[in-house]
N, CA, C and O atoms as CSV, one atom per row, in Angstrom:
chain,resi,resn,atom,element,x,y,z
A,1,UNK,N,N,-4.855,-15.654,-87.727
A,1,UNK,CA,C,-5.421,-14.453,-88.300
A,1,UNK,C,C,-6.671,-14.003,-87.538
A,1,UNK,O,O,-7.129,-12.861,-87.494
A,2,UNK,N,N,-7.120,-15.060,-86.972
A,2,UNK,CA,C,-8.542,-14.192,-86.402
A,2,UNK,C,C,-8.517,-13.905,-85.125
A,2,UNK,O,O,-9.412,-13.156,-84.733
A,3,UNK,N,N,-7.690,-14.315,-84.300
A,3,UNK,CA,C,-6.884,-13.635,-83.311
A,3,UNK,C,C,-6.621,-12.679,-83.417
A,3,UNK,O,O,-6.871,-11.919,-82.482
A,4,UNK,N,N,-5.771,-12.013,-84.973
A,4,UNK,CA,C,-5.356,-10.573,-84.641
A,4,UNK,C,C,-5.823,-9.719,-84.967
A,4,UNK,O,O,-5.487,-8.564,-84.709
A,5,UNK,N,N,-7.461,-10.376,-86.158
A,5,UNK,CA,C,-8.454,-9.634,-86.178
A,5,UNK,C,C,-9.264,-9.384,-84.742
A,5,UNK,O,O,-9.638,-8.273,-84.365
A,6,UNK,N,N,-9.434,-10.441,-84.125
A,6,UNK,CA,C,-10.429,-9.961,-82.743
A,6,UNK,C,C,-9.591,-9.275,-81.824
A,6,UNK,O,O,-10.224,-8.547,-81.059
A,7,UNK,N,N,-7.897,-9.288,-81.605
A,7,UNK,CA,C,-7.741,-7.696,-81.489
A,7,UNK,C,C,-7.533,-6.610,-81.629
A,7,UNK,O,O,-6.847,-5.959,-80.841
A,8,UNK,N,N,-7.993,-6.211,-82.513
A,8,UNK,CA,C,-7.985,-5.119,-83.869
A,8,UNK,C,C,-9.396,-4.946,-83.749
A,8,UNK,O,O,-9.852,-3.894,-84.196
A,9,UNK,N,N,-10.291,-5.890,-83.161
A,9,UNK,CA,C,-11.657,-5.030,-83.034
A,9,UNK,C,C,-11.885,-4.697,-81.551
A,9,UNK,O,O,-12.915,-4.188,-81.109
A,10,UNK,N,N,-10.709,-5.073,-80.775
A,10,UNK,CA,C,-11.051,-5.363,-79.439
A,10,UNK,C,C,-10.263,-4.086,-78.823
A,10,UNK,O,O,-10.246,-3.660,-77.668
A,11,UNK,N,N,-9.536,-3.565,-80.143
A,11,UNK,CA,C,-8.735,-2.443,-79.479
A,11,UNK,C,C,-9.870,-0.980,-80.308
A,11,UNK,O,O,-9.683,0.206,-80.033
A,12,UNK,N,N,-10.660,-1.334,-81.019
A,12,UNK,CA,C,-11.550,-0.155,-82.135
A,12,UNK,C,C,-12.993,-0.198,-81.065
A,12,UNK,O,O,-13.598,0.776,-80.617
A,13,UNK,N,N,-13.200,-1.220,-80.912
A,13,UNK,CA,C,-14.742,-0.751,-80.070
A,13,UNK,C,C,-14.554,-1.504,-78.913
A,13,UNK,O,O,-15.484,-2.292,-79.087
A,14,UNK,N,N,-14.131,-1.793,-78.037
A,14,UNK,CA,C,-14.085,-2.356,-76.557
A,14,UNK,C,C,-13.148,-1.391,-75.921
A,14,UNK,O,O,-13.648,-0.620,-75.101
A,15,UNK,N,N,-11.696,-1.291,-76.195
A,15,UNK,CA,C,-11.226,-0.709,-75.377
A,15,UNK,C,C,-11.072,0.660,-75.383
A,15,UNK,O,O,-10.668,1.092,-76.463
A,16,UNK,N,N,-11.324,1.743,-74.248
A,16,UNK,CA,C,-11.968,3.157,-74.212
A,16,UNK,C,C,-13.497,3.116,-74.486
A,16,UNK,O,O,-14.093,4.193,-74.470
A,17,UNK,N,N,-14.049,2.202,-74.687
A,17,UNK,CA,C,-15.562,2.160,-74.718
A,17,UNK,C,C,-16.156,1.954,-73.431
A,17,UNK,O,O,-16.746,2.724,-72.673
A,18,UNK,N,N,-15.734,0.189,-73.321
A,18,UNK,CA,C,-15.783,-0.670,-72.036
A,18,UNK,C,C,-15.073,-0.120,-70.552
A,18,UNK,O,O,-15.666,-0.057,-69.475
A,19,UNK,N,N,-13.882,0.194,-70.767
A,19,UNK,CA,C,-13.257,0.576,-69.785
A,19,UNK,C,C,-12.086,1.928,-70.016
A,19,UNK,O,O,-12.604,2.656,-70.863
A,20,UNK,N,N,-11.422,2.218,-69.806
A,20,UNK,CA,C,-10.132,3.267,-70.009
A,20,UNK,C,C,-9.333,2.973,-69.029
A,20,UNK,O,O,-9.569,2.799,-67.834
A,21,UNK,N,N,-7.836,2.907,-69.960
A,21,UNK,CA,C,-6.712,2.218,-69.897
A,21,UNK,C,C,-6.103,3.259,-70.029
A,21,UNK,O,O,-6.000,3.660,-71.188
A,22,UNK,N,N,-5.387,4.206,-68.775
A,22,UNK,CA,C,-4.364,5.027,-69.121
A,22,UNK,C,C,-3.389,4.890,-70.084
A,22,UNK,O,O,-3.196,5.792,-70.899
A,23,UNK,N,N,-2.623,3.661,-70.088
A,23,UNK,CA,C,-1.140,3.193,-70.468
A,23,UNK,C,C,-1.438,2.129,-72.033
A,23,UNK,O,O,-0.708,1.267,-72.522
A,24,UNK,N,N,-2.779,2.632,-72.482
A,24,UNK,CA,C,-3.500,1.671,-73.773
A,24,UNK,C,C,-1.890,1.193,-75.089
A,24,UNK,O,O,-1.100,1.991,-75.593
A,25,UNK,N,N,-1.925,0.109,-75.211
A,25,UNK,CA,C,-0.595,-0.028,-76.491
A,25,UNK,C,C,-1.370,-0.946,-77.383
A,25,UNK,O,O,-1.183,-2.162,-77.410
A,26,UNK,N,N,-2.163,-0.369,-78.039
A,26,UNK,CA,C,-3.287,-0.737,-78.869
A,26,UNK,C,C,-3.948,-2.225,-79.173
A,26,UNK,O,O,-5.025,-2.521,-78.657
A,27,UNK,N,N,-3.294,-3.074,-79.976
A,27,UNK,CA,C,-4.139,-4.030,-80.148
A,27,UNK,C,C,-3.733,-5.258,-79.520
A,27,UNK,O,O,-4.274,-6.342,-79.738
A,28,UNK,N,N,-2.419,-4.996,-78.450
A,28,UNK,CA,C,-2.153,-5.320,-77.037
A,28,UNK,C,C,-2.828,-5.509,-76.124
A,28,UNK,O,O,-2.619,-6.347,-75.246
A,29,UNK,N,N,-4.107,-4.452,-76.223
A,29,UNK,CA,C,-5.021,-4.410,-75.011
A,29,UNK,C,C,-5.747,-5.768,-75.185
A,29,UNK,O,O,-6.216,-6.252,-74.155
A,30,UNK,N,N,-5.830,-6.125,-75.791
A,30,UNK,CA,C,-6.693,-7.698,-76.254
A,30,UNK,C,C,-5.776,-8.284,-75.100
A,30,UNK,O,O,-6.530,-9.119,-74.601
A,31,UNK,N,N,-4.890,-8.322,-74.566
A,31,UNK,CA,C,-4.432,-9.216,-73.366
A,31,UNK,C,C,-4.688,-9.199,-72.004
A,31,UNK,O,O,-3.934,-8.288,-71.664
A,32,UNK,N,N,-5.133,-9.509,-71.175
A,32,UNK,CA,C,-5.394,-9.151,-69.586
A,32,UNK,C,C,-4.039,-9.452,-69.067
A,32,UNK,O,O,-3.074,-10.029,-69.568
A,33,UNK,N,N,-4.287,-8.789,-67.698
A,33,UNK,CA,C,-5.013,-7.236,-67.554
A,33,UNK,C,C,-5.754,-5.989,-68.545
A,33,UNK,O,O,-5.265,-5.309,-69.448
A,34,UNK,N,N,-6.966,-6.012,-68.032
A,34,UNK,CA,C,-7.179,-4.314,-68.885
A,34,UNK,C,C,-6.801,-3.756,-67.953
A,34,UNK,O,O,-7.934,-3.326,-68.168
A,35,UNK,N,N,-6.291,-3.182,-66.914
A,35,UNK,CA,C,-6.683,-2.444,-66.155
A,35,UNK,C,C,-5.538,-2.811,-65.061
A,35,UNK,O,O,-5.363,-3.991,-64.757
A,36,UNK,N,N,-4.891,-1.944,-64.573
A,36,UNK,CA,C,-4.132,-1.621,-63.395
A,36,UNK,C,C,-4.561,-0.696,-62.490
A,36,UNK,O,O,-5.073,0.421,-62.564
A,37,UNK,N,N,-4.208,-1.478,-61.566
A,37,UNK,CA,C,-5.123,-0.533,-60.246
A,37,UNK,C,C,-4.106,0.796,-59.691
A,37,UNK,O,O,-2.893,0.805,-59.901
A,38,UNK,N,N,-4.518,1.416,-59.275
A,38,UNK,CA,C,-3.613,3.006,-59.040
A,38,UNK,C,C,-3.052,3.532,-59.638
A,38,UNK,O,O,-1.996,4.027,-59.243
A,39,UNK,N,N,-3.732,3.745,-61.515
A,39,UNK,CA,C,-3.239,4.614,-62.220
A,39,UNK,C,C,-4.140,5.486,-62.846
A,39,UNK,O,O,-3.740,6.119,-63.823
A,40,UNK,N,N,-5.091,5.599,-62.515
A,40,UNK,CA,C,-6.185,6.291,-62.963
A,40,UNK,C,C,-7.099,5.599,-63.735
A,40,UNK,O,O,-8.070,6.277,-64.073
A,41,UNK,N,N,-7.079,4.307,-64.164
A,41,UNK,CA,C,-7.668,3.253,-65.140
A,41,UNK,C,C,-9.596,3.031,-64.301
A,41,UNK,O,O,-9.866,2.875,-63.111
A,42,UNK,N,N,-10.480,3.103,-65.404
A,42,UNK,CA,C,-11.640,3.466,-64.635
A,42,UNK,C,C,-12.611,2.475,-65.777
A,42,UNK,O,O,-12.528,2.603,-66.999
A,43,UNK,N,N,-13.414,1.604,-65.157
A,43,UNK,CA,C,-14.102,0.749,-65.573
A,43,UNK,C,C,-15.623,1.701,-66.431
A,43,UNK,O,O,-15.670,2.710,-65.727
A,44,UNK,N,N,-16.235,1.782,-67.000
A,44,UNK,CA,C,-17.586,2.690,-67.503
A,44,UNK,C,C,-18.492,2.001,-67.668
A,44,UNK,O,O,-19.620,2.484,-67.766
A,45,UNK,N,N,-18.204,0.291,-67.769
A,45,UNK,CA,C,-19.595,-0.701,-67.146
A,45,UNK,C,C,-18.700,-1.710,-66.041
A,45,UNK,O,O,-17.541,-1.583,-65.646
A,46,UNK,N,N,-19.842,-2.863,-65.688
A,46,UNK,CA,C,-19.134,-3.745,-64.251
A,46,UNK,C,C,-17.987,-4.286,-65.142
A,46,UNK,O,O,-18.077,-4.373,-66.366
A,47,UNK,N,N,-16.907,-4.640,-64.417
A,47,UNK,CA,C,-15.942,-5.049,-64.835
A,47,UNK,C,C,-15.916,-6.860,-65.127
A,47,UNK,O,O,-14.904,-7.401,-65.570
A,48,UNK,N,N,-17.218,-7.656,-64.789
A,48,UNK,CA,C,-17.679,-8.975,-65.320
A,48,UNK,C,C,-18.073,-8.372,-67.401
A,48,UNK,O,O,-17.735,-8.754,-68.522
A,49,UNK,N,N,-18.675,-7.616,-66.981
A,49,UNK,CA,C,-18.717,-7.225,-68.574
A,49,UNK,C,C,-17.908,-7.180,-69.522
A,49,UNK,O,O,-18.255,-7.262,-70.700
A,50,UNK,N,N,-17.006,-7.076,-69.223
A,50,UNK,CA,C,-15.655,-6.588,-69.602
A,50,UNK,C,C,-14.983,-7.617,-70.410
A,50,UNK,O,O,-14.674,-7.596,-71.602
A,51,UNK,N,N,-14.740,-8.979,-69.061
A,51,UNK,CA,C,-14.374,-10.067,-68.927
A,51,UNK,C,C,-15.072,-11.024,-70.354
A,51,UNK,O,O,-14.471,-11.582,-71.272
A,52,UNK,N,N,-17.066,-10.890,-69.973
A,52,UNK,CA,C,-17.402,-11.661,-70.694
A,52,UNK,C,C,-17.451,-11.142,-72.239
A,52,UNK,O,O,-17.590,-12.027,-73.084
A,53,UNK,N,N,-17.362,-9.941,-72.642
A,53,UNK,CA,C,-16.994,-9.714,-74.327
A,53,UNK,C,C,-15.760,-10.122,-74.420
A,53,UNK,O,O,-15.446,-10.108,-75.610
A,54,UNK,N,N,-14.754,-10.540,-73.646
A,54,UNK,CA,C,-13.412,-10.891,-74.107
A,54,UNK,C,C,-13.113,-12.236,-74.268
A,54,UNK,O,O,-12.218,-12.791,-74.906
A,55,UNK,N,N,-14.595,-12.942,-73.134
A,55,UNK,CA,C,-14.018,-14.471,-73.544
A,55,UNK,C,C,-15.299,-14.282,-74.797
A,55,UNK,O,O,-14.745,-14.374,-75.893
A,56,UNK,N,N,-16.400,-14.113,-74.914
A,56,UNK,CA,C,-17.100,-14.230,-76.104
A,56,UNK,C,C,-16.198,-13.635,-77.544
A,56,UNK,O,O,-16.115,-14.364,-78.532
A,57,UNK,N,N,-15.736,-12.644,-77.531
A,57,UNK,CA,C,-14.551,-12.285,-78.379
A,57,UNK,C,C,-13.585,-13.807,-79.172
A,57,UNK,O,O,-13.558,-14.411,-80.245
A,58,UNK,N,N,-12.814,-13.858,-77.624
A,58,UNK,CA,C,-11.513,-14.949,-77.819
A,58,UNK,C,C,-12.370,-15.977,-78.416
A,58,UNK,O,O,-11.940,-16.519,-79.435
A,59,UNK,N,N,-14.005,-16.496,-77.754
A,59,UNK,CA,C,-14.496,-17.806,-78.549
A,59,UNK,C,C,-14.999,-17.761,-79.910
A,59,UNK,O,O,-14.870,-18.596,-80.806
A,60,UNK,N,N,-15.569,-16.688,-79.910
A,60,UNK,CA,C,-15.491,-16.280,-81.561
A,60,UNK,C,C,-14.164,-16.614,-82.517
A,60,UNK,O,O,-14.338,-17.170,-83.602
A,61,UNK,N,N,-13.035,-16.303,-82.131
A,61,UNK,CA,C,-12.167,-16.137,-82.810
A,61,UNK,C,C,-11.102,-17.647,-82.653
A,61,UNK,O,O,-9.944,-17.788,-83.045
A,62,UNK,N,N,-11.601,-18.198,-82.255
A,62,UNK,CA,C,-11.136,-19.558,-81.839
A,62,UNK,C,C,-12.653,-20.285,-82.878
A,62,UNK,O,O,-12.454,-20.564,-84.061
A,63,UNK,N,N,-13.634,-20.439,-82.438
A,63,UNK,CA,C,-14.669,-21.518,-82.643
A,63,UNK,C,C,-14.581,-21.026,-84.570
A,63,UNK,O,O,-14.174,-21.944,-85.281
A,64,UNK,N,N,-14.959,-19.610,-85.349
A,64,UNK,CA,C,-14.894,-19.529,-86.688
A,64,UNK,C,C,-14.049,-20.229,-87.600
A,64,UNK,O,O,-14.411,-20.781,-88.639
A,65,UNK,N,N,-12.965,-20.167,-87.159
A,65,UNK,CA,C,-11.780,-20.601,-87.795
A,65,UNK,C,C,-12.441,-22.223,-87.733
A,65,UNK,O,O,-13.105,-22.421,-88.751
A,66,UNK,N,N,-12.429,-23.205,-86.971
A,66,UNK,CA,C,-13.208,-24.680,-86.286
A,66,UNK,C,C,-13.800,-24.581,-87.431
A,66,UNK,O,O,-13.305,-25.150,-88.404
A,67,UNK,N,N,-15.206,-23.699,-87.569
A,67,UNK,CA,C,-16.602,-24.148,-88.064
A,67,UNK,C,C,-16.037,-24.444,-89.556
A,67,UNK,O,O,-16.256,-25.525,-90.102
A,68,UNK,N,N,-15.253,-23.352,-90.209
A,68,UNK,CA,C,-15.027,-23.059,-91.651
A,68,UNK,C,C,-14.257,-24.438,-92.070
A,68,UNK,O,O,-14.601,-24.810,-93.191
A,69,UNK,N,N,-13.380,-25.210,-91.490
A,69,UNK,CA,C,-12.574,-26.276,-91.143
A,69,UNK,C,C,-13.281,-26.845,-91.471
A,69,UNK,O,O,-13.222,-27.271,-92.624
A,70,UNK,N,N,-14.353,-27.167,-90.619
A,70,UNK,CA,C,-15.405,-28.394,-90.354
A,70,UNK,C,C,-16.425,-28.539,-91.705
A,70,UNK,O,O,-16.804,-29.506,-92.366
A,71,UNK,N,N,-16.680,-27.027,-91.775
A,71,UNK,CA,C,-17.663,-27.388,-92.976
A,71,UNK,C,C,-16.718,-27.424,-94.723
A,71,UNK,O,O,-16.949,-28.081,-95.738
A,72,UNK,N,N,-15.902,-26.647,-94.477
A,72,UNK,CA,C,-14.602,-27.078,-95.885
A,72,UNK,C,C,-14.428,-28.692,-95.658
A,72,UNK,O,O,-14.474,-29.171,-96.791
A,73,UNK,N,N,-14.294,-29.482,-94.945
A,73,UNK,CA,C,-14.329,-31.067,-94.655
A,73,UNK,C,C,-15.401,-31.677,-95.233
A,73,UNK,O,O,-15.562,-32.247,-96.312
A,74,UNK,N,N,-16.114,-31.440,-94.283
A,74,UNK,CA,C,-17.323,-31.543,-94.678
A,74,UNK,C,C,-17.946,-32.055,-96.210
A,74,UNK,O,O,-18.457,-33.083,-96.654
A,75,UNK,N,N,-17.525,-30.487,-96.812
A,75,UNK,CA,C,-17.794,-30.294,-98.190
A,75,UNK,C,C,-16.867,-31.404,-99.014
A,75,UNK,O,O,-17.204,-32.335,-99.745
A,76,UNK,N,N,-15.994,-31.082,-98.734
A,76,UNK,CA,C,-15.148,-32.493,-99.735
A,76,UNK,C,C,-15.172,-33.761,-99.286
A,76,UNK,O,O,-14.436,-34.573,-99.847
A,77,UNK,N,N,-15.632,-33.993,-98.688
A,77,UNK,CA,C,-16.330,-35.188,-98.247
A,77,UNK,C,C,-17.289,-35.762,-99.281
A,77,UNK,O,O,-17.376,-36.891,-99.764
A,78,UNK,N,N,-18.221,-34.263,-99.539
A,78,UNK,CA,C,-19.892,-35.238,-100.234
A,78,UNK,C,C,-19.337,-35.013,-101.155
A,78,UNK,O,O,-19.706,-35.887,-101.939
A,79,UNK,N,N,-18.180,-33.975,-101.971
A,79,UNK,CA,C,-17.473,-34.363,-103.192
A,79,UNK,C,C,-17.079,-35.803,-103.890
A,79,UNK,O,O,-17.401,-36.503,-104.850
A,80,UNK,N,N,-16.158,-35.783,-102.763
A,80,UNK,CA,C,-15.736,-37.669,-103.127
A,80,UNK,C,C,-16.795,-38.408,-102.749
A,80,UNK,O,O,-16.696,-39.585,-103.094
A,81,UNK,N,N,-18.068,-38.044,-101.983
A,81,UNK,CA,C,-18.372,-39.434,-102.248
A,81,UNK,C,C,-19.475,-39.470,-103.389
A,81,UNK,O,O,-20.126,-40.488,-103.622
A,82,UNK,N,N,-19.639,-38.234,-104.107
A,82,UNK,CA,C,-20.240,-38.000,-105.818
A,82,UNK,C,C,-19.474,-38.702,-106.997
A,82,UNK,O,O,-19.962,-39.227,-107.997
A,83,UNK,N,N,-18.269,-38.594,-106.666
A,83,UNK,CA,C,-17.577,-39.242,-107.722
A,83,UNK,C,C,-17.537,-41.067,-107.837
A,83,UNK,O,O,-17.371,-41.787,-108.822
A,84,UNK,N,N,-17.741,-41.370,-106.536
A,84,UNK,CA,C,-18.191,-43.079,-106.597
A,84,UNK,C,C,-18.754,-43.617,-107.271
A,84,UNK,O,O,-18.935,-44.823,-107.102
């Protein structure tokens, strides 16, 4: 799920923001390539920029899911060990 939330935000404010994607198929664009060369596709910051909101994106949406895990564990952990 938070995969297809981060591209659902990655297709609402990154792509046509960051760059423009003639051939855009919406929350698809979350996949690399952004960008094909000789179709009119035109970068509007450096194209490292680009790159690094997508892996900060993808780690967001990878590491949240982890943390919530970790601390739901966590939590039932000091549960049981209240009931001792």
């Amino acid at each position: 799920m938070s995969l297809l939330l981060a591209a659902v935000i990655w297709a609402n404010r990154v792509s046509g923001v960051l760059y423009l994607c003639t051939d855009s198929v919406g929350i698809f664009d979350f996949i690399p390539p952004f960008m094909h060369p000789g179709v009119g596709d035109v970068h509007y910051v450096p194209a490292w920029r680009v790159y690094v909101t997508w892996y900060a994106l993808l780690a967001g949406a990878l590491l949240l899911p982890a943390l919530i895990i970790w601390f739901l564990r966590w939590l039932c952990g000091k549960e049981e060990q209240r009931e001792d």
